[in-house]
C-alpha positions as CSV (number, residue, x, y, z in Angstrom):
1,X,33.7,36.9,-59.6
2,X,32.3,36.2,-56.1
3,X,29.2,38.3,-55.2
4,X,29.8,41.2,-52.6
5,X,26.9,41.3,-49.8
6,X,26.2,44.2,-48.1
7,X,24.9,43.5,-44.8
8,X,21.8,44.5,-43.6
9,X,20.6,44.5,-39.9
10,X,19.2,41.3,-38.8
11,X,15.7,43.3,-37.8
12,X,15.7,44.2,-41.8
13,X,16.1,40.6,-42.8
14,X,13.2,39.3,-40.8
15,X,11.2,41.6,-42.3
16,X,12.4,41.2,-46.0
17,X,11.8,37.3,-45.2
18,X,8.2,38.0,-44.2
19,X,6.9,40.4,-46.4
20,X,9.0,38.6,-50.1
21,X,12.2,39.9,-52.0
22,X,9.0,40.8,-54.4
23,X,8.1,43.6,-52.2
24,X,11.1,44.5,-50.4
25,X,14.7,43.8,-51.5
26,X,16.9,41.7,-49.6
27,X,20.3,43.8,-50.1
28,X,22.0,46.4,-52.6
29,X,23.3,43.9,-55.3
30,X,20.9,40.2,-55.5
31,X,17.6,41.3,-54.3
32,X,16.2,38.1,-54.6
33,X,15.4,34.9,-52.5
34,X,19.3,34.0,-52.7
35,X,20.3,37.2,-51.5
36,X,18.3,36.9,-48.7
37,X,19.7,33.2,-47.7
38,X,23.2,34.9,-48.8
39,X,23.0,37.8,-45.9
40,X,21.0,35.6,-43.5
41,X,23.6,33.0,-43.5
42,X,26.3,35.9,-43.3
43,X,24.4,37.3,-40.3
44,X,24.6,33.7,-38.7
45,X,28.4,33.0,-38.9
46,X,28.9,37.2,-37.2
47,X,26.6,36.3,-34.5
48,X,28.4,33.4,-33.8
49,X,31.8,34.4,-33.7
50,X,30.8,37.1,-31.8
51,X,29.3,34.9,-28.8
52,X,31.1,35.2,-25.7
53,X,31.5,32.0,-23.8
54,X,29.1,31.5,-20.8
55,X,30.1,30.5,-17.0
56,X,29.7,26.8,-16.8
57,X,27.4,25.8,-14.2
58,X,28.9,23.8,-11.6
59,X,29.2,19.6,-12.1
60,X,26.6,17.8,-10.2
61,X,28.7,15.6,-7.6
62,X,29.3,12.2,-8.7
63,X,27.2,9.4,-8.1
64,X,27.5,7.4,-5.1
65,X,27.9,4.0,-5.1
66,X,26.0,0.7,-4.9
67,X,28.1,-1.8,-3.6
68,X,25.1,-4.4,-4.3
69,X,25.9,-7.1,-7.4
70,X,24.6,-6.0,-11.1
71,X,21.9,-8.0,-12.5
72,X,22.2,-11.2,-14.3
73,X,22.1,-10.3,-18.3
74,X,18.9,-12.3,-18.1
75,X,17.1,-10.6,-15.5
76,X,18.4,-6.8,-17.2
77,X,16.9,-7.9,-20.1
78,X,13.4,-9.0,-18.9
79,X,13.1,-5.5,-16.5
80,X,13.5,-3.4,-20.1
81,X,10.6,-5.3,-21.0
82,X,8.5,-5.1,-18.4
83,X,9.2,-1.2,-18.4
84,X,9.0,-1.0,-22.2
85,X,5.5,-2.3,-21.8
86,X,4.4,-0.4,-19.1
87,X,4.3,2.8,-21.0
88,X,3.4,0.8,-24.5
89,X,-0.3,2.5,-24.8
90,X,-2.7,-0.3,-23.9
91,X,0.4,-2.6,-23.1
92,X,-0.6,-6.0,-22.9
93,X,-2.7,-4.9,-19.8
94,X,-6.4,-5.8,-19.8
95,X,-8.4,-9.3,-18.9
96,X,-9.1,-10.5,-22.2
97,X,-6.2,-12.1,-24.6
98,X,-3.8,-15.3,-23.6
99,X,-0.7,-12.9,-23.2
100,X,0.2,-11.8,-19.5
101,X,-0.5,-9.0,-18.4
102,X,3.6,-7.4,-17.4
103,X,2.3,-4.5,-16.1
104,X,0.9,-6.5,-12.9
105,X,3.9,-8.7,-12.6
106,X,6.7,-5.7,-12.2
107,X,5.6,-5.6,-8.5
108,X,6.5,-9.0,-8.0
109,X,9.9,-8.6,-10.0
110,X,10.9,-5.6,-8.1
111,X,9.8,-7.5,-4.8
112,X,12.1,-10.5,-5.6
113,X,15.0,-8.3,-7.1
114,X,15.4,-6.3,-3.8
115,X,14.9,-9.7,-1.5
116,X,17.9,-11.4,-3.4
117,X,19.9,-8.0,-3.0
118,X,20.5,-6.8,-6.8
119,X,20.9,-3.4,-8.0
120,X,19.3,-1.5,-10.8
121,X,21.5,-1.6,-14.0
122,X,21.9,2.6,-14.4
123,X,20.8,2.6,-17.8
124,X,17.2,1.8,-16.8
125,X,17.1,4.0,-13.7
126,X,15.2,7.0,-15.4
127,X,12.5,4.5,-16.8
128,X,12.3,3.2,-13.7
129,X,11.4,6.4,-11.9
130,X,8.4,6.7,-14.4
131,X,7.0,3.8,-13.5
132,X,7.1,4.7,-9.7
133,X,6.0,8.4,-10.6
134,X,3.2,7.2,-12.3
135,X,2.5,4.2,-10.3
136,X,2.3,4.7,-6.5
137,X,2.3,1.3,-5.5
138,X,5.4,1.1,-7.1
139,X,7.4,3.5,-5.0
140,X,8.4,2.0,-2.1
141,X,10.2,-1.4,-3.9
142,X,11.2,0.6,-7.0
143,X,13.1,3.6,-4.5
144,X,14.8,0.4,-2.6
145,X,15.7,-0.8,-6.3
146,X,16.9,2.2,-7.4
147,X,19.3,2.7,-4.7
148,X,21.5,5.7,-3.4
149,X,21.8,6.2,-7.4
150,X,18.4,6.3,-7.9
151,X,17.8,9.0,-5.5
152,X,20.9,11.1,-6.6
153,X,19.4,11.2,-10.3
154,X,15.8,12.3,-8.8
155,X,17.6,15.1,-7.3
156,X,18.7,16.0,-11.1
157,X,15.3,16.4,-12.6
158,X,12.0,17.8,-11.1
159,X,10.2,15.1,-12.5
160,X,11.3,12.6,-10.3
161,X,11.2,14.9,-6.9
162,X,8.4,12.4,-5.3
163,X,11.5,10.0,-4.7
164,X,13.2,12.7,-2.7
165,X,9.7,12.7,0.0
166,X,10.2,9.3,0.7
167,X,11.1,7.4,3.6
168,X,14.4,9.6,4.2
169,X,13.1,12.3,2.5
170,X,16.1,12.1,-0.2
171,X,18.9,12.2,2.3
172,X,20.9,10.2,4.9
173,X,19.9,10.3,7.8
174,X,21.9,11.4,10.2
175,X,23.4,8.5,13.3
176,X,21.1,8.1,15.8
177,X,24.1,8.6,18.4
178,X,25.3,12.2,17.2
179,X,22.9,14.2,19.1
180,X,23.7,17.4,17.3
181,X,22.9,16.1,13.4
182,X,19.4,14.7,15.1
183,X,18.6,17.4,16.7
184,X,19.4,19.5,13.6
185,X,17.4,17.5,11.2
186,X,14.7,17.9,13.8
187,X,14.3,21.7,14.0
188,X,14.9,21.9,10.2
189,X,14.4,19.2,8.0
190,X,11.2,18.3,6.1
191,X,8.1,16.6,7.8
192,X,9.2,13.7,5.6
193,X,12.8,13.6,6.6
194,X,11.4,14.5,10.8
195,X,9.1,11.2,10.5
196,X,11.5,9.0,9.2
197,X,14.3,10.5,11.9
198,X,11.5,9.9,14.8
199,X,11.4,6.0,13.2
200,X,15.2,6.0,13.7
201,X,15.5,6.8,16.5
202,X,12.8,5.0,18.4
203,X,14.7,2.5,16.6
204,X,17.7,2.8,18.4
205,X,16.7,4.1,22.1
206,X,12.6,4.3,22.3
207,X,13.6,6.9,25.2
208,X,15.5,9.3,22.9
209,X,12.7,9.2,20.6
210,X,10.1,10.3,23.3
211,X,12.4,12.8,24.7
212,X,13.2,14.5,20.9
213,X,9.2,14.5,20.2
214,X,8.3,16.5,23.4
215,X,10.9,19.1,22.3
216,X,8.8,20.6,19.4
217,X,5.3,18.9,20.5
218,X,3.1,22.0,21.9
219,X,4.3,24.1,18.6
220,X,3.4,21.3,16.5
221,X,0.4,21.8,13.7
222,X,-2.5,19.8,14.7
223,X,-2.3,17.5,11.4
224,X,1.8,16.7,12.4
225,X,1.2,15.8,15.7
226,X,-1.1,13.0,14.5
227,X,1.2,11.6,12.0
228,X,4.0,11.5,15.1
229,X,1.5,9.9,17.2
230,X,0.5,7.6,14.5
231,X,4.1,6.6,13.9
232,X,4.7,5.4,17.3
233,X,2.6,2.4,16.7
234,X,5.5,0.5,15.5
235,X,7.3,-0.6,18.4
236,X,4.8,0.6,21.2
237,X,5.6,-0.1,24.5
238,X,4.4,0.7,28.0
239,X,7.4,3.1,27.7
240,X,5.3,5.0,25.9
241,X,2.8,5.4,28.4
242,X,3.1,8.7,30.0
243,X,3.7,10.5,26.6
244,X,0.4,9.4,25.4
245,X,-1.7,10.2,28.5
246,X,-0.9,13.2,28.5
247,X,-1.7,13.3,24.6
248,X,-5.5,12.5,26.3
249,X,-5.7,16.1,26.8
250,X,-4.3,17.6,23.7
251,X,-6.2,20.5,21.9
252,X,-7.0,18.3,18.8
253,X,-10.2,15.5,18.9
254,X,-7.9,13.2,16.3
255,X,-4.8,13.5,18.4
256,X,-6.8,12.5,21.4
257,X,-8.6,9.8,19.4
258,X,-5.2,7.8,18.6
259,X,-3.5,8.6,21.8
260,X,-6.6,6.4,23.4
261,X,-6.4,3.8,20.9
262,X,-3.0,3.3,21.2
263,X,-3.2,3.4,25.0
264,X,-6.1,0.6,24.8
265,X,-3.6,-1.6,23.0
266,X,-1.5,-1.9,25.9
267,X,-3.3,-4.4,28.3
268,X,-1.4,-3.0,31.0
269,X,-1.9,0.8,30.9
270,X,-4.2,2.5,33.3
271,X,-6.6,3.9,30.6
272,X,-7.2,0.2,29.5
273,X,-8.0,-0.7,32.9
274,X,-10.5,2.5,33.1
275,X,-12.5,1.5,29.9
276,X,-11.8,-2.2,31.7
277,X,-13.9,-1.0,34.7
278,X,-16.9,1.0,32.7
279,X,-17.1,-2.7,30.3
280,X,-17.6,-4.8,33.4
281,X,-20.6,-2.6,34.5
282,X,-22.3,-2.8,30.9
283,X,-21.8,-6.5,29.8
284,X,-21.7,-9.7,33.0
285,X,-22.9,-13.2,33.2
286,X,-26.9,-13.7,33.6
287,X,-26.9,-16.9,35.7
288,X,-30.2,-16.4,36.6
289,X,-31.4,-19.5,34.0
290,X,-30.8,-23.1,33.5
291,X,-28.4,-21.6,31.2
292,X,-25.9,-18.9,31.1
293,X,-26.0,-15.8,29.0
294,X,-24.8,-12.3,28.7
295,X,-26.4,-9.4,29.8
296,X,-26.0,-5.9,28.3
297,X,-26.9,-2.5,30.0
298,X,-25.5,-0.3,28.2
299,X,-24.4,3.4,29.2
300,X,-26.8,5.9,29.7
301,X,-24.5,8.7,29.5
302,X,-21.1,10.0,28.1
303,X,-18.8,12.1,31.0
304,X,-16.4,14.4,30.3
305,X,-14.0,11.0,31.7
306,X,-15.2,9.0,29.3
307,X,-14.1,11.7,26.7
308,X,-10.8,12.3,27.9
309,X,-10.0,8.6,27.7
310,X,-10.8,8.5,23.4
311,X,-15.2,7.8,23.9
312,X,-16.6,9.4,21.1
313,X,-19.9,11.4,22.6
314,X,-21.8,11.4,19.2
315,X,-23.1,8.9,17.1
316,X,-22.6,8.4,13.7
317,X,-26.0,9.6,11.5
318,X,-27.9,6.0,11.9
319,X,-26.7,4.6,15.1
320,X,-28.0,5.3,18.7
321,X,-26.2,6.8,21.2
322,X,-26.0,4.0,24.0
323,X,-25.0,1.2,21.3
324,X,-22.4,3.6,20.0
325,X,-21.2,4.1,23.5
326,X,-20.9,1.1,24.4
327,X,-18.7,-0.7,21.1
328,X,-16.6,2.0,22.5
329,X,-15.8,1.1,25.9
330,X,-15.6,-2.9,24.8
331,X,-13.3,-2.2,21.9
332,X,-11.4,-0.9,24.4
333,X,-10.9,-3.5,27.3
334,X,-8.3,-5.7,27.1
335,X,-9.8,-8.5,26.0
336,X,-7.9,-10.9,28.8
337,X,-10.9,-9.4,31.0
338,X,-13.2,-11.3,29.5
339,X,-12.7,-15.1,30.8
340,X,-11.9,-14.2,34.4
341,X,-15.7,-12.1,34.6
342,X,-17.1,-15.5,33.1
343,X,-16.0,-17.9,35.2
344,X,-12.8,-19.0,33.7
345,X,-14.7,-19.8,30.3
346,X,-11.8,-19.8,26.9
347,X,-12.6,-17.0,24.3
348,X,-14.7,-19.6,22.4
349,X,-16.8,-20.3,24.9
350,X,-17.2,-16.6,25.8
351,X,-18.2,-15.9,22.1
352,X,-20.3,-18.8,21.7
353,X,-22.5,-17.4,24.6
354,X,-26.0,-16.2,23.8
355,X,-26.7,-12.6,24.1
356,X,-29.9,-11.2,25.9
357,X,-32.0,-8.3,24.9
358,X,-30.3,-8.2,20.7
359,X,-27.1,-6.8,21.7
360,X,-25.1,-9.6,20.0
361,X,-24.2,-8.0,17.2
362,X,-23.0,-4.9,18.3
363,X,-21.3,-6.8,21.3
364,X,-19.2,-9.1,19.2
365,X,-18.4,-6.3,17.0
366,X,-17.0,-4.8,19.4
367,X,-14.8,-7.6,20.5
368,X,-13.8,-8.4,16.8
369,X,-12.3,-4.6,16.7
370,X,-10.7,-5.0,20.5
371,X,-9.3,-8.4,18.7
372,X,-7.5,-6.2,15.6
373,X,-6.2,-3.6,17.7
374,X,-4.5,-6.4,20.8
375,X,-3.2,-9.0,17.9
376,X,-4.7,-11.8,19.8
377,X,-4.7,-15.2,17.6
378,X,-6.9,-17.2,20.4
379,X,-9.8,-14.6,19.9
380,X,-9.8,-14.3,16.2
381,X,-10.7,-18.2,16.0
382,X,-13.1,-18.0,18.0
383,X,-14.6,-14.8,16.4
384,X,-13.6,-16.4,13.1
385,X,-15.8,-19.6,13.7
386,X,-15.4,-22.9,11.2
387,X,-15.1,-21.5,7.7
388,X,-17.6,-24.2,6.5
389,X,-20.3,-21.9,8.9
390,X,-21.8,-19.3,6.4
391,X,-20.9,-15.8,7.1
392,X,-24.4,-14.7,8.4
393,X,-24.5,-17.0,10.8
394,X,-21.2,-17.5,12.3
395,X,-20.2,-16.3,15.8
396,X,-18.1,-12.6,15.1
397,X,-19.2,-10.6,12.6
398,X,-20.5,-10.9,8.9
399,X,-18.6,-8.4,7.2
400,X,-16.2,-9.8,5.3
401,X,-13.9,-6.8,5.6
402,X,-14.2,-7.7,9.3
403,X,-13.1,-11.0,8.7
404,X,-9.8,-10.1,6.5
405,X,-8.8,-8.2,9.7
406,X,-9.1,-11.1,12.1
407,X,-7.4,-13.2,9.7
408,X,-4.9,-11.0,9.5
409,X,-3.9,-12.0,13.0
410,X,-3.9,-15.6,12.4
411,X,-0.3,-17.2,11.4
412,X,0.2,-17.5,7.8
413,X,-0.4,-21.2,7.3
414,X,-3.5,-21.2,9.4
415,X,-4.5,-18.2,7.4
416,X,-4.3,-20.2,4.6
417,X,-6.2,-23.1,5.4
418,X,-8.7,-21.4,7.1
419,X,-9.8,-19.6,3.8
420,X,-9.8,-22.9,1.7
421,X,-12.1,-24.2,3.7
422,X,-14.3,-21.1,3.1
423,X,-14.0,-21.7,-0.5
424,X,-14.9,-25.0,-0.7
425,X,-17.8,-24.2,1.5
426,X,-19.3,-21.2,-0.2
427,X,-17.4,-20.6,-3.5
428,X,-15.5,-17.4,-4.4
429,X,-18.2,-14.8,-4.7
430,X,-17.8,-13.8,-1.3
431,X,-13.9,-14.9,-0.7
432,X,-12.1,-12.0,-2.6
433,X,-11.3,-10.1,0.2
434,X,-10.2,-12.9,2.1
435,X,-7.9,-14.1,-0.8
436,X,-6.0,-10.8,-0.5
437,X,-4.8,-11.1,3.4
438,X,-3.2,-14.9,1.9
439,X,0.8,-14.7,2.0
440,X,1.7,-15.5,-1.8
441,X,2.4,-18.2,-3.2
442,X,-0.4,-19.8,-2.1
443,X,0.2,-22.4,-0.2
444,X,-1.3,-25.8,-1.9
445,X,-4.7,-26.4,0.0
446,X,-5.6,-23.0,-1.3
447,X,-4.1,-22.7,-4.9
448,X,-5.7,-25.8,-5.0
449,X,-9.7,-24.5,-3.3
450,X,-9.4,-21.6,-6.0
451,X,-8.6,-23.5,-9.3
452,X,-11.2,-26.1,-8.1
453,X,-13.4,-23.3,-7.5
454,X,-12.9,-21.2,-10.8
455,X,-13.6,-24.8,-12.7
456,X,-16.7,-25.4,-11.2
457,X,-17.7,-22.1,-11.8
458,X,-16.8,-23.1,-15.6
459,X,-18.5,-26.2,-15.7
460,X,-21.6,-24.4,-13.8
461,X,-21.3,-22.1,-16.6
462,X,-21.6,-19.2,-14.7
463,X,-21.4,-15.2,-16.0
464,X,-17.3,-15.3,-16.2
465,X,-16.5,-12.2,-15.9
466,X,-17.5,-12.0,-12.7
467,X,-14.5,-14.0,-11.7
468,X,-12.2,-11.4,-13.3
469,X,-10.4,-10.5,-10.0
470,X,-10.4,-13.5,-8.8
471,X,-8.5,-15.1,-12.3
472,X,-6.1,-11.9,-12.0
473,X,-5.2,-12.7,-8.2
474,X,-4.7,-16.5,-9.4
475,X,-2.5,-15.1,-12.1
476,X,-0.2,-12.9,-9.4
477,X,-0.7,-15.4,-6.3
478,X,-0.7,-19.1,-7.4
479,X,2.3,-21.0,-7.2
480,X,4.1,-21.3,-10.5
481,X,4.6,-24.4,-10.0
482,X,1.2,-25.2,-11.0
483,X,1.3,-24.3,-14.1
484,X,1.6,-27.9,-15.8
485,X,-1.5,-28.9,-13.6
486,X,-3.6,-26.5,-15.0
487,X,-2.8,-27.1,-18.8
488,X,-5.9,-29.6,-19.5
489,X,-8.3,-26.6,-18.1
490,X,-7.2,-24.4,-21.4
491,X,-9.4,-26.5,-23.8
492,X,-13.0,-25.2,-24.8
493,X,-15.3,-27.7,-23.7
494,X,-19.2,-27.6,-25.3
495,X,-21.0,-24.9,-23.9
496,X,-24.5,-26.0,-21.8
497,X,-27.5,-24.7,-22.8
498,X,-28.1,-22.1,-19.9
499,X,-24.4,-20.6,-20.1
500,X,-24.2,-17.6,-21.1
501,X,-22.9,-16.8,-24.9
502,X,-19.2,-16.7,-25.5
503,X,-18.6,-18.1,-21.6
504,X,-16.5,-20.8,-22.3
505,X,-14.4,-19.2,-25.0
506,X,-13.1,-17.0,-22.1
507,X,-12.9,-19.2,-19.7
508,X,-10.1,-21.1,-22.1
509,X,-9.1,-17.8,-22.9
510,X,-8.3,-16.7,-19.0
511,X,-6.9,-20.5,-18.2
512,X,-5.0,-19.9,-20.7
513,X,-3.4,-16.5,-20.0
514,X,-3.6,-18.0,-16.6
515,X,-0.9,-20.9,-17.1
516,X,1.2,-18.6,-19.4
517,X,1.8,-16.2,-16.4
518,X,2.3,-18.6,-14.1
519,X,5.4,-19.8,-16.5
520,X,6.6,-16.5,-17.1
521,X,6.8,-15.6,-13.4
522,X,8.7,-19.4,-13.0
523,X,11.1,-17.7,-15.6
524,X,11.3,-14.2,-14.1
525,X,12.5,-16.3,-10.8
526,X,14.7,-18.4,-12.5
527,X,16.8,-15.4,-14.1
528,X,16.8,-13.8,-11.1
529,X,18.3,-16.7,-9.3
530,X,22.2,-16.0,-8.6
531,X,23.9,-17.9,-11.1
């Protein structure tokens, strides 16, 4: 005969459950544990029957669509790896072990994946925006990898809300030629979205730009105006010319820092031929020897003039005032004023002039960061020197972080070259900074001045994990193609007496992971390659 349960408010049942049908009955009839289960389970099916269905919330709209080709099954594949490991803890990340490291090669995928114009297979998309959460690096080849699908699904999870500050701050930007949607986005869109617009347009009509920027500048916070100011580096013109003198006199010290700078970049603008003027009457030609020279005198004030145009009055802690002063006013004189106050002498010969009274340092210095800021190739040889002349005693500057900028400048096979030689001069303790201004691959003179390098270093049998970064950069920069080359370095030849203990066992060990990269990032291009 079925059992009749009496039911019992839920309240009751929670406490007959905690304090045990020993102590407190569950209901009139079965007091016990399967009483309990009988009227809790009775309760259950009440409760729901009794639910009233809720309002659905509204469908997100669908997503857009990319129009660019999926990936080949090949290349899907090897991105679910190369995400799979990136959040394996440890991964196969780290320097010691033959395997290669994935986590430093999904750069390079996503790189190659956007320049052949795939799109990201939808399935991956959320692991995807991890990595470029987690990784910053990542963002801006994973967003343009991701696509307009990419960004619709960040707008469906908090998580992934970086994506939606990026370049277009999550939306389409409006058509440079409706006047109404720019101005719009202008007065109310996010700083993100208002920088990215002011890069549009400028784009389109530098004029229009200008003219939109002076509508909101004087309301502006300080910290905004320099990021506008800052983003009119990319494409500046003497257009821009008014616009930024008058920035010479805005309220904020780092708006009218940049506004200089920028203004000394163009040769032709009349604040360059101001700091142009004050240079001449600090640095000229001593002709009174057998052999010419520079003299320095350097300033023995700061104006309020001097000020206005971007002249810093106080020094650093460490440097003197006149020294400081004067790097100033040199950095900013276009550096085409140089030959015609020495006689028609070529940069060269103007650097390879010897400076009176110790100002040679600070002097070429000076001319290395007026070189950076005007892009000009025929003074960063001649600052740069031969590369086989040892840092200290070349003819710019000795800081290494100095010479990346100037070779910066230099076109990309030059660049190349040049650094090779430096190798193969001096070795690579000093050359990792240099190595990272190199276009990759590397072209063959200096895949070649590295490997050579890192082997010599072997045979020397120096400390190797001193060569770490250097081995890592090989691993990312060389040309795959190499890889067969390099396959007799793998061995483990004897160690000599002096090495130190274990040194050789890594050095097979990193030659090794070494040549195994290099064929897995000939693979990763192959499966990428349209079939």
């Amino acid at each position: 005969m079925p059992r009749t349960i009496t039911p019992a408010p839920w309240e009751e049942l929670v406490t007959t459950a905690l304090l045990g049908t020993d102590r407190r009955p569950a209901t009139a009839g079965d007091g016990g544990p399967a009483g309990l289960l009988d009227a809790a389970a009775l309760h259950t099916v009440r409760r729901r029957a009794g639910l009233l269905p809720a309002a659905p919330a509204a469908r997100p709209v669908p997503a857009p669509v990319d129009p660019r080709p999926p990936l080949p099954p090949a290349a899907r594949r090897r991105l679910a790896q190369l995400l799979a490991d990136r959040s394996t803890p440890g991964g196969s990340g780290g320097r010691r072990g033959t395997a290669p490291d994935l986590t430093e090669l999904i750069p390079q995928w996503l790189a190659t994946a956007n320049q052949r114009g795939f799109r990201a297979p939808a399935e991956l998309l959320p692991a995807l925006l991890d990595a470029a959460r987690a990784r910053t690096d990542l963002r801006p080849q994973a967003l343009a990898f991701a696509g307009p699908r990419g960004l619709w699904l960040a707008g469906l999870n908090p998580d992934w809300k970086f994506a939606l500050r990026g370049a277009s701050g999550g939306s389409s930007l409006p058509d440079p030629t409706e006047p109404e949607a720019v101005t719009r986005l202008w007065e109310e869109g996010l700083f993100a979205e208002r920088v990215a617009l002011l890069g549009a347009v400028r784009a389109h009509d530098p004029a229009a730009a200008l003219a939109l920027l002076a509508t909101t500048w004087a309301t502006e916070r300080a910290e905004d105006r320099l990021m506008f100011l800052d983003s009119l580096r990319t494409g500046l013109s003497p257009l821009d010319e008014p616009f930024l003198e008058q920035a010479l006199s805005d309220r904020s010290r780092n708006v009218r820092s940049t506004a200089a700078e920028l203004l000394s970049a163009l040769p032709e603008s009349a604040l360059a031929g101001r700091m142009a003027a004050r240079a001449l009457s600090c640095v000229s030609p001593d002709l009174t020897s057998d052999e010419a020279s520079v003299a320095v005198e350097a300033p023995h004030e700061c104006d309020a003039a001097m000020e206005r145009d971007g002249v810093v009055a106080v020094p650093p802690s460490g440097r003197g005032e006149r020294s400081w002063w004067l790097g100033q006013l040199v950095e900013a004189t276009p550096l085409a004023t140089w030959p015609a106050r020495f006689a028609g002498r070529s940069a060269r010969e103007v650097v390879g002039l010897p400076v009176a009274d110790g100002w040679a340092e600070e002097l070429h210095a000076a001319w290395c960061r007026a070189t950076v800021r005007q892009r000009d190739p025929e003074w960063a040889r001649a600052l740069l020197g031969a590369p086989s002349v040892p840092p200290s005693n070349g003819p710019g500057t000795a800081s290494l972080a100095e010479r990346s900028k100037l070779l910066g400048i230099l076109p990309a096979p030059e660049r190349a070259g040049w650094v090779a030689g430096f190798i193969a001069a001096h070795g690579l303790s000093e050359a990792f900074q240099l190595l990272g201004v190199c276009p990759t691959p590397w072209a063959e003179p200096l895949g070649r001045a590295v490997v050579d390098a890192l082997d010599i270093a072997r045979d020397a049998g120096s400390y190797p994990w001193s060569f770490s970064g250097v081995m890592g950069l090989a691993e990312r920069c060389l040309n795959p193609a190499e890889a067969d080359r390099l396959e007799v370095l793998t061995t483990t030849p004897d160690e000599p007496e002096d090495a130190s203990p274990g040194a050789n066992g890594y050095w097979s060990e990193a030659f090794q992971r070494l040549v195994s990269t290099l064929r897995l990032r000939a693979a990763m291009d192959s499966e990428l390659t349209p079939a």
